[in-house]
N, C-alpha and C positions, 0 to 999 in steps of 0.2 A: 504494500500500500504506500501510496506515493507522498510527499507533503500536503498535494492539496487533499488527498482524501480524508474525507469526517467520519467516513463509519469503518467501526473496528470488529471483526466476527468471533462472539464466543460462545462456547460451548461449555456448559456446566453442569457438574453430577453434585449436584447439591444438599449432602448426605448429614443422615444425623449425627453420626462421629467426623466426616471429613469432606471437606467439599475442594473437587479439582474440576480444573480450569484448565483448557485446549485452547491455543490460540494457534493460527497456521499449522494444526496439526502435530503441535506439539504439548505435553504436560506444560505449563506456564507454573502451576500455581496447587500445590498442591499439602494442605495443611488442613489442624483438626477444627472441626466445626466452633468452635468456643470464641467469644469477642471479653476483652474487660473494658466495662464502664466504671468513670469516676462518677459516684453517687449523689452528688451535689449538683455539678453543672452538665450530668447524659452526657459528656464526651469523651470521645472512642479513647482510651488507651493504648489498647495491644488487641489484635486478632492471629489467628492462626497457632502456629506453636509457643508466640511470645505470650499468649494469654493463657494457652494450657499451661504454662510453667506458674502459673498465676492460680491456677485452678485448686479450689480445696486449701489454698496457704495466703487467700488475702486478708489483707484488714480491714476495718470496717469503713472505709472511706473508699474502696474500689470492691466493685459490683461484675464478679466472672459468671458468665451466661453462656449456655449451651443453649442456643435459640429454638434448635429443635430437636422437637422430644417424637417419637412411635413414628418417626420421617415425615412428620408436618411442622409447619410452624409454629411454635407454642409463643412466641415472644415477636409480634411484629417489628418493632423500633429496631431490637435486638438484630436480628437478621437481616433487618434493610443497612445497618452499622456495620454487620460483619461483610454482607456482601459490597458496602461499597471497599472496604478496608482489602479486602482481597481481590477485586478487581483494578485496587490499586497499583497492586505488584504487579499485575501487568505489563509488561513490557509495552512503551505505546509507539517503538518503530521511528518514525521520521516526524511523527505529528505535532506541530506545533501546541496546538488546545487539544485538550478532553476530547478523546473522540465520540458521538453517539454509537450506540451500542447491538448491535444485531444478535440476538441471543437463542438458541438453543438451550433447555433445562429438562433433564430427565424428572419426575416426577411420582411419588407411589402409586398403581393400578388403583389401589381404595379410596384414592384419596375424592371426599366431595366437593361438589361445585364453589362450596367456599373456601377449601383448602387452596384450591388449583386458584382463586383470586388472591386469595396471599400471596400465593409463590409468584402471581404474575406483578402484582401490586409491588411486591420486594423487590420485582427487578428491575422496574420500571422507575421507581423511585431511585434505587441504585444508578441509573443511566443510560436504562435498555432503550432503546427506540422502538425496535422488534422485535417482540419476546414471544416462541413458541417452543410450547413443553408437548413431551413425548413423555409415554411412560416408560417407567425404568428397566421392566423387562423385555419391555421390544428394546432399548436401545444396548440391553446388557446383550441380546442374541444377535444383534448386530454388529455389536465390538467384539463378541467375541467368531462372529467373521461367518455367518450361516444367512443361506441367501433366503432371509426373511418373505421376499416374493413369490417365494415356489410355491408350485399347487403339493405342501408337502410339513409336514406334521412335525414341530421342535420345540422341546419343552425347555423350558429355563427356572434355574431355582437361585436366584438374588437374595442372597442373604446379609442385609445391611446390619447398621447400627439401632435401627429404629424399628424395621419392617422388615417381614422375610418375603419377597414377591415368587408369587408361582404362577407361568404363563403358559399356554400352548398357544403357538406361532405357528399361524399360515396364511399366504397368499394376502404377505401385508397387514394383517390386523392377527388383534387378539382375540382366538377361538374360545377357551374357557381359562379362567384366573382366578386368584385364592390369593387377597392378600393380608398377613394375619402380624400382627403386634409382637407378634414374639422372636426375637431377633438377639445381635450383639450386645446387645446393653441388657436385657436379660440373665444372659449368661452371665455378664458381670453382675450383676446382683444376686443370681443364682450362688457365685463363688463367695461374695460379701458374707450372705445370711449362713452359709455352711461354714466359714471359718468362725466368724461367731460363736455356731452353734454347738461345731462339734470339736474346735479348737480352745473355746474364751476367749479369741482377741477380735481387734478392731482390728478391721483393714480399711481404708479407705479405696472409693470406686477408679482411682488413678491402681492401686495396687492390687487389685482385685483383675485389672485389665490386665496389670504385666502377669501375674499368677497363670490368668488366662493364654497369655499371648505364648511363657516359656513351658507350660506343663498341660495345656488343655487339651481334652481331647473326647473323641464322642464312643472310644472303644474302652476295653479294662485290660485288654492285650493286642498290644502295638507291636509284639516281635520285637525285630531289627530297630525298629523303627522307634524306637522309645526313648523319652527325651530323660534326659536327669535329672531326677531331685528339684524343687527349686527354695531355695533361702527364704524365708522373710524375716521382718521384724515388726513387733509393734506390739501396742499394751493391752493389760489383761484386762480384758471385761467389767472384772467388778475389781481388783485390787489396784487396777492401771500401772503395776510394775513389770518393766520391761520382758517380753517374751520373743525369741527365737524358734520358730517353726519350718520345718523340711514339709515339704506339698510334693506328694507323688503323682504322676497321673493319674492312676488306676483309680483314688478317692475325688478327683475332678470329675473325670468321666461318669462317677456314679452320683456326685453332686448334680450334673449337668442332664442326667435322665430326662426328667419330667417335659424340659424345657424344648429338649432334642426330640421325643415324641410327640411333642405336639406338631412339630416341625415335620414329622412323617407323616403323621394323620393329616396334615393341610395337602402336604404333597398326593398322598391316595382321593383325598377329595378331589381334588382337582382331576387326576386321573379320571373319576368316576364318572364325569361330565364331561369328557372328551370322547366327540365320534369316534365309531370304531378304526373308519380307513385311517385315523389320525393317530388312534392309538398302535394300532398296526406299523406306524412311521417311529413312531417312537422308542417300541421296542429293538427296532431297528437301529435307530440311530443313536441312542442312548438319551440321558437327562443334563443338561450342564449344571454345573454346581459354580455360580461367581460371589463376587461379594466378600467381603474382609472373614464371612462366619463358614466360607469355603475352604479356609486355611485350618481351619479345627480339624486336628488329626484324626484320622480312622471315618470322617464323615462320611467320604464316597463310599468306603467297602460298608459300613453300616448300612447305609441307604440299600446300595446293590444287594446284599443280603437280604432286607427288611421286603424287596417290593418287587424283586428279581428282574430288576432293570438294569443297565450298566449306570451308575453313576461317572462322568467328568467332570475332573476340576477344572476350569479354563484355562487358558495361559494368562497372566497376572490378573487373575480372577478381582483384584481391589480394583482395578482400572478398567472392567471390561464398559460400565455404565457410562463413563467419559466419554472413551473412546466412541461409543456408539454416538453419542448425541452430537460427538464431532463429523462423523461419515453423515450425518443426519442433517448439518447445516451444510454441507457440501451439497447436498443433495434437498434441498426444500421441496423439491417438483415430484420427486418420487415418493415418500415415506406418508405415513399417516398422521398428522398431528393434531391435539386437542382444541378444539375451535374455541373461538373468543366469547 
């Protein structure tokens, strides 16, 4: 884009733990959903990773916000804050002013007519000129590279921060979909209330995530594959004197049950309302498994065991929703998107 041009095109997966930013086809901008406000005069502090470092350890004069909660917008100001703060980092090229904004934004399958005004109102006020959302499981089967146009049947299982989306894809649109609340931030709170419970200590949901991120898993035996021990520290429940705890996987994986079968059960539902010839393509061609909660060890063979489907993980299954809704602004004239 040259000096004189005023419009800059971006593409956004605008997630409840992480929100990344495609510009020319490239990741620009890629950090956790969280913004800090100063409490007194609403303005922005820190967005992206300078506010998570913020998160859980401010004081009372700075205000850290996860704008969105179950992958909608729970906090308006919040998120129109963070997204102008991150469209910041945008590289803006040769342009002298602010360029207007053409924007592609992936969005949850559930989400209602007033949600999808949030998300368009956030962006719009951020600086969009043009703003069209997609939802997030057509653009995750997109990115991760499945020609969504076939007369031909491909299931996606998006497992975010906020939402787990279940789609069946064909001939451009979405055939039957399942999309259900129970997701990564779950799991994190899953592991919170079990160290608690079965440990006496606090964790906080910052350390509950790395518990998650170095030891979790959705089997009780991983083989080969099995991660190490992982350390923590922190205080006792009721005496609050310091305590040191080793986390295995095998008691995550059995913490993390309930939250993983529900996760199966949405999955079969959705099967259950897919045409046969569709379903027929499916077993065929397997289920993709994307999304940050695709990285939970032992998922796929669970899955594949539980529904005797092939489950795959995509290739950078965290990136595949981006990625989609970038091939998606390239492409305006082809794809389906949510009308105004």
């Amino acid at each position: 884009m040259g000096f004189f041009s005023f419009t800059q095109e971006l593409s956004m997966d605008l997630g409840t733990a992480n929100t990344i930013i495609i510009s020319d086809d490239k990741i620009v901008v890629d950090e956790p959903s969280v913004v800090a406000l100063d409490r007194q005069t609403n303005k922005t502090l820190a967005v992206g990773e300078r506010a998570k470092l913020m998160y859980e350890k401010s004081n009372s004069d700075i205000n850290v916000v996860r704008p969105l909660r179950d992958g909608v917008i729970a906090d308006f100001n919040a998120c129109e804050q963070m997204m102008r703060g991150l469209i910041k980092m945008v590289p803006r090229g040769h342009h002298l002013f602010a360029p207007s904004l053409r924007m592609v934004i992936g969005v949850p399958s559930g989400s209602t007519e007033v949600e999808l005004r949030a998300v368009r109102d956030s962006a719009e006020h951020a600086g969009g000129r043009d703003v069209y959302l997609i939802f997030e499981p057509m653009a995750a089967a997109i990115g991760v590279g499945i020609d969504v146009e076939a007369p031909e049947g491909n299931m996606i299982v998006d497992i975010g921060g906020g939402t787990t989306e279940i789609a069946v894809i064909s001939l451009g649109g979405i055939v039957s979909n399942n999309s259900i609340k129970t997701a990564g931030d779950d799991l994190t709170a899953d592991i919170q209330e079990y160290m608690s419970r079965q440990h006496n200590v606090k964790v906080s949901e910052r350390m509950a995530e790395r518990i998650k991120i170095h030891v979790g898993a959705a089997l009780t035996d991983l083989g080969e594959d099995a991660p190490e021990d992982y350390v923590i520290h922190g205080p006792n429940r009721i005496t609050a004197l310091p305590m040191e705890i080793s986390v295995c996987y095998q008691e995550i994986a059995h913490c993390l049950e309930r939250s993983i079968a529900h996760i199966e059960t949405a999955v079969l539902s959705a099967l259950e309302h897919t045409p046969p010839e569709l379903y027929a393509d499916i077993v065929k061609n397997g289920i993709y498994l994307t999304g940050g909660g695709a990285l939970l060890r032992g998922l796929d063979r669970r899955l594949t065991e539980k529904i005797n489907i092939p489950f795959k993980v995509a290739e950078d299954p965290l990136h595949c929703v981006a990625k989609g809704t970038g091939i998606a602004l390239q492409n305006v004239d082809r794809f389906t998107f949510l009308k105004r």
